[in-house]
C-alpha positions in Angstrom: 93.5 65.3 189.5 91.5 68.3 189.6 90.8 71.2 192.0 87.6 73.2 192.5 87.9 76.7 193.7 84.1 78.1 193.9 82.3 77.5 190.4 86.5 77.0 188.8 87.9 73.4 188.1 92.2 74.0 188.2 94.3 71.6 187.0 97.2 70.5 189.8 100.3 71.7 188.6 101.2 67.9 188.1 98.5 67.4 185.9 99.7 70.1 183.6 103.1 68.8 183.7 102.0 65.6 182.7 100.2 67.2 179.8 102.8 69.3 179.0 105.4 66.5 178.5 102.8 64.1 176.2 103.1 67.5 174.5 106.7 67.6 173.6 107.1 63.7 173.2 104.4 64.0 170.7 105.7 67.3 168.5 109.3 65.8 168.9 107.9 62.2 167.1 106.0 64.5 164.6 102.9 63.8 165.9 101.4 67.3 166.0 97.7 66.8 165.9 98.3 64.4 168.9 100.7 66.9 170.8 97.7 70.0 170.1 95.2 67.5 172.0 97.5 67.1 175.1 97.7 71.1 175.3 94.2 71.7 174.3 93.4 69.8 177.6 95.1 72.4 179.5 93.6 75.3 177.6 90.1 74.3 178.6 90.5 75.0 182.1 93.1 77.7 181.8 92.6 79.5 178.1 95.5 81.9 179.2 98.5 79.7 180.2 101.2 80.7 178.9 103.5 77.4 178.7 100.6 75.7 176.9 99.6 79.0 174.7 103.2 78.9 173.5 103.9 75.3 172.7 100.5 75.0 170.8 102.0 77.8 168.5 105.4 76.4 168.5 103.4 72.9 167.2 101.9 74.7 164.6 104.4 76.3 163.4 106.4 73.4 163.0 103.4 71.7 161.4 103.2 75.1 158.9 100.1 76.2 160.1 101.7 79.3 160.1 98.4 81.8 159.8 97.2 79.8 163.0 100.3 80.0 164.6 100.6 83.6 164.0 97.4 84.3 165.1 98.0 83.0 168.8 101.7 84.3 169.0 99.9 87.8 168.2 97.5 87.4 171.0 100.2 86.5 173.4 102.0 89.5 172.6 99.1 91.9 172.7 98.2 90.6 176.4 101.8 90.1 177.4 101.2 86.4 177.9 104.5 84.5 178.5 107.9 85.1 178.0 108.4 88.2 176.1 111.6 87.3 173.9 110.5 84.0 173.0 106.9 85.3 172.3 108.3 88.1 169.7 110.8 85.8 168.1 108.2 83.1 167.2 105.4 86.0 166.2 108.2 87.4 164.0 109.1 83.9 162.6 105.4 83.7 161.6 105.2 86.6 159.8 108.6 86.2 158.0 106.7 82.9 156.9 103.8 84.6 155.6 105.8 87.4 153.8 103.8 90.1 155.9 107.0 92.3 156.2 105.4 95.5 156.9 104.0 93.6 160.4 107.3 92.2 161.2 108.7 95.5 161.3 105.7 96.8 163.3 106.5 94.1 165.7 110.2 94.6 166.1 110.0 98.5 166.6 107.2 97.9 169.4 109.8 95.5 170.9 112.7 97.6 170.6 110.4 100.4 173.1 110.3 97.8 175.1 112.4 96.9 178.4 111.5 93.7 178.9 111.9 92.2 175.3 116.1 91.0 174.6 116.9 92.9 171.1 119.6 90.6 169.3 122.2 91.5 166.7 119.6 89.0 164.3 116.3 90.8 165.4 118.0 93.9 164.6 119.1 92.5 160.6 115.8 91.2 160.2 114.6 94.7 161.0 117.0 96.5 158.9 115.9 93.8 155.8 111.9 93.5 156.1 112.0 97.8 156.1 113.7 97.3 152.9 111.4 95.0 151.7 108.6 96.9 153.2 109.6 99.7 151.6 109.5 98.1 147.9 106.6 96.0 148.7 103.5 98.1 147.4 105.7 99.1 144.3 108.1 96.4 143.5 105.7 93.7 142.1 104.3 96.3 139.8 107.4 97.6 139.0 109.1 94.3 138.1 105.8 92.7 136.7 105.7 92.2 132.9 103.1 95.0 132.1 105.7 97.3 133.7 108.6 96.4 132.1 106.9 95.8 128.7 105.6 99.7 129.2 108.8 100.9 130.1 110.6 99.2 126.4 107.7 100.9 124.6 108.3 104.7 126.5 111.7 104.1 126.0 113.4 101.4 123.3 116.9 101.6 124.8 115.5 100.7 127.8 116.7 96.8 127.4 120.0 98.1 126.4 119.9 99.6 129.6 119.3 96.6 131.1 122.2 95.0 129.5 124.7 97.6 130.7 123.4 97.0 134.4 123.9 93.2 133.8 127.4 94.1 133.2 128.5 96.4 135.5 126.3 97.1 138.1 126.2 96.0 141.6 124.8 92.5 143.2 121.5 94.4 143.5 121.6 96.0 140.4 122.2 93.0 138.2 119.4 91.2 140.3 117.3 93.3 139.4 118.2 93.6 135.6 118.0 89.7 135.2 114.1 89.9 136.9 113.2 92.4 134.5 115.0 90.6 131.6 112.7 87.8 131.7 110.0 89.4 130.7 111.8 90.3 127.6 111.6 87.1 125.3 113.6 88.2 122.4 116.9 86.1 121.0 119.0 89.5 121.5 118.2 88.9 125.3 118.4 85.2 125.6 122.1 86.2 123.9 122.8 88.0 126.5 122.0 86.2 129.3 123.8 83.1 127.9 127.0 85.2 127.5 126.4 86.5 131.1 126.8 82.7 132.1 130.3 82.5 130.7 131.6 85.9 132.4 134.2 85.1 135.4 133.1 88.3 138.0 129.2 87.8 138.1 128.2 85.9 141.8 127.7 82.1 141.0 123.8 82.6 142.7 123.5 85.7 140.1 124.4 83.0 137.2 121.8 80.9 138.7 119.0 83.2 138.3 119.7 83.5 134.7 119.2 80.3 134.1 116.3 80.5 136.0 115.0 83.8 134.1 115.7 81.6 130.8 113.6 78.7 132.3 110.3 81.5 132.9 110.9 83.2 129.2 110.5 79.2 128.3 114.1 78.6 126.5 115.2 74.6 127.0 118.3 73.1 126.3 122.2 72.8 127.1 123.6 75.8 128.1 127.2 76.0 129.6 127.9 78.0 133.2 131.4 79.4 134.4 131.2 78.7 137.9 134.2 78.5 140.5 137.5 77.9 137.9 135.6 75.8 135.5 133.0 75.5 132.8 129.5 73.5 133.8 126.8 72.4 131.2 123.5 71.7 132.1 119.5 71.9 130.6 117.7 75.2 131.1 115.0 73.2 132.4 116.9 71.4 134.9 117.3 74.5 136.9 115.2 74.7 140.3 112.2 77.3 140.6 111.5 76.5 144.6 112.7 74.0 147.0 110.7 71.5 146.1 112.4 70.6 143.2 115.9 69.8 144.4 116.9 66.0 145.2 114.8 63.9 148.1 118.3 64.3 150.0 118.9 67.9 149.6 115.4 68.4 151.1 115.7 66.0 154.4 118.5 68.3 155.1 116.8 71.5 156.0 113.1 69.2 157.1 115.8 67.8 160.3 117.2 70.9 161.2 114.0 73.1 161.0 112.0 69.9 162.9 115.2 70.4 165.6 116.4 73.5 165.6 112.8 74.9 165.7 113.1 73.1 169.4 115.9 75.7 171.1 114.7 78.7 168.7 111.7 79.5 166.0 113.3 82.3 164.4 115.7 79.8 163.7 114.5 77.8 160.9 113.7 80.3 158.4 117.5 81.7 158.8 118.8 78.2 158.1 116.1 77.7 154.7 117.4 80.5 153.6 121.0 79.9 153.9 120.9 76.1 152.6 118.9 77.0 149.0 121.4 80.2 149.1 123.8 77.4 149.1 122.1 75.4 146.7 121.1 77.7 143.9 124.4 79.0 144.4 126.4 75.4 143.6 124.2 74.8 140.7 124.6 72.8 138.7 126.4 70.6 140.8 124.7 69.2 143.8 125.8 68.7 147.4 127.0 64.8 148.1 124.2 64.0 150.6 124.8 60.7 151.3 124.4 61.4 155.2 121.8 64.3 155.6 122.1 64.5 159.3 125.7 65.3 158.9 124.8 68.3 156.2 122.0 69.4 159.2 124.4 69.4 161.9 126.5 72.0 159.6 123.6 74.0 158.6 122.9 74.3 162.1 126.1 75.0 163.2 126.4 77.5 160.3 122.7 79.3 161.1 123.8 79.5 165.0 127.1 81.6 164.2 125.5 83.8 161.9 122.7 84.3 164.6 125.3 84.8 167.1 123.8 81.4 169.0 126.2 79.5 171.5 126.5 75.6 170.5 130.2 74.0 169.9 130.4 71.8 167.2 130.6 68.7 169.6 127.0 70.0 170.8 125.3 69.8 167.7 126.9 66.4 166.4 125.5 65.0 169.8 122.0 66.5 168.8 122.1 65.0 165.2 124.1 61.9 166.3 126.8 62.4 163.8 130.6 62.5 163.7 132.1 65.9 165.1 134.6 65.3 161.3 131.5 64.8 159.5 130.3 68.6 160.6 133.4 70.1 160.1 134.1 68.8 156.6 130.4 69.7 155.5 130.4 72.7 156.9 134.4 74.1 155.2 132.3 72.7 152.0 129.1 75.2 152.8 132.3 78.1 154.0 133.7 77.1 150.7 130.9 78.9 148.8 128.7 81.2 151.2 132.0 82.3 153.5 130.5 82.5 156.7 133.8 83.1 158.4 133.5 86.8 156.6 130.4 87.3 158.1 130.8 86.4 161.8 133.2 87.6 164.3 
């Protein structure tokens, strides 16, 4: 039922409830286009309500319409519509999606001025990460691209040799960077080199995946063997994964159930727990995770992403939210421990 108040038609209260929760029952069956025309009847009489404002962004970000769901989280924090810590964090979520660093560090200093806005221990590392990348963004593409590093060789022939050296003994960073620039050098005395870096015992397993990957852009195929936790691994160049999309059916359900439900209780929180699970894959590779249940891998992603985001949920809670066996989490996530040692990083 509808009210009119002068030339205005409101919606009752009940009305927009009713709305509201064809909404939710929509976007939590999938059914995004469905639960945007439930909210869009609210907008039409009420272009500024906040509940409906926010759940049409929260739908399309979970539908990965991402530059529209950016662009309405944006307006809502300009014109301090709705709930200012749940606004910022899905805004900031957006961007982190889009790669726009330099705004997502805009966006958390103008919430750090402000009283209103709750400034987590996660807000604050996302800070502290996009001013890095921020920082390298207008120079690191050219500085890494091939042009670049080809120049560099030519101004300076030792230059690869330097590269080599910082393979070997330079930090986590520093040998990142070394293998990035290394495959835009195509020559056997580098493919050597990376193949030997494979066999070393110190190097971080995820660094010994990115050679493989580096060998996989240069355009090398074939067996190559991988020292990874106590034992030697062979696999095909070309078997390595470039992006997500090219790990097992499996591997992906995993992080499509927990970013479908965790995006429900927090949308900064899917992009944390993407990032952690292909940390986890690429850094496993090439052995694969035994996904025979991938509700029960969710449930410990989840519970792993909610510690490192300093997020209150027991164990029990999450199992009941996947349906799975409290054992089932616990033994999948001492596997993900195993390799990414979360334990270190949380209190």
């Amino acid at each position: 039922m509808e009210k009119k108040h002068g030339s205005k038609v409101v919606l009752l209260p009940t009305v927009i409830d009713g709305y509201l929760e064809k909404a939710f029952l929509a976007r939590g069956s999938g059914e995004f286009n469905q639960a945007l025309d439930f909210l869009k009847q609210i907008l039409r009489f009420d272009p500024d309500h906040p509940t409906a404002l926010f759940a049409v962004a929260l739908t399309l970000y979970e539908a990965k319409r991402f530059v529209e769901a950016c662009e309405i989280a944006c307006r809502m924090w300009t014109q301090g519509l709705g709930d200012r810590t749940a606004v910022v964090r899905l805004y900031l979520s957006s961007l982190i999606q889009m790669e726009d660093f330099a705004t997502v560090s805009r966006v958390l200093a103008e919430a750090q001025e402000e009283a209103g806005v709750e400034i987590t221990q996660d807000l604050l590392e996302i800070k502290e990460a996009c001013d890095m990348l921020r920082d390298s963004a207008d120079e690191g593409d050219i500085e890494l691209s091939r042009e670049s590093v080809l120049d560099k060789i030519e101004k300076d022939p030792n230059y690869a040799s330097h590269l080599y050296s910082q393979l070997d003994s330079g930090s986590f960073e520093e040998q990142l960077s070394a293998i990035e620039q290394m495959k835009y050098i195509h020559t056997q005395e580098t493919v050597s080199v990376l193949k030997e870096y494979l066999l070393l015992v110190d190097p971080d397993p995820l660094l010994k995946t990115f050679a493989v990957r580096a060998l996989k852009d240069m355009g090398e195929k074939g067996l190559v063997f991988i020292h990874k936790f106590s034992k030697i691994y062979e696999t095909n160049i070309e078997d390595v994964p470039l992006h997500d999309k090219e790990f097992p059916e499996n591997e992906q359900r995993v992080i499509e159930m927990v970013s479908r439900i965790g995006g429900n209780y927090d949308a900064s929180f899917p992009p944390f727990a993407i990032q952690l699970w292909m940390e986890y894959l690429f850094s496993i590779f090439p052995l694969h995770p035994p996904v025979k249940n991938a509700a029960a891998w969710a449930a410990a992603l989840h519970y792993a992403t909610a510690r490192l985001l300093y997020i209150k949920a027991s164990r029990k809670e999450i199992a009941s939210i996947y349906e799975v066996g409290i054992s089932s989490l616990s033994r999948n996530y001492r596997h993900l421990n195993d390799i990414l040692e979360f334990e270190m990083r949380t209190p």
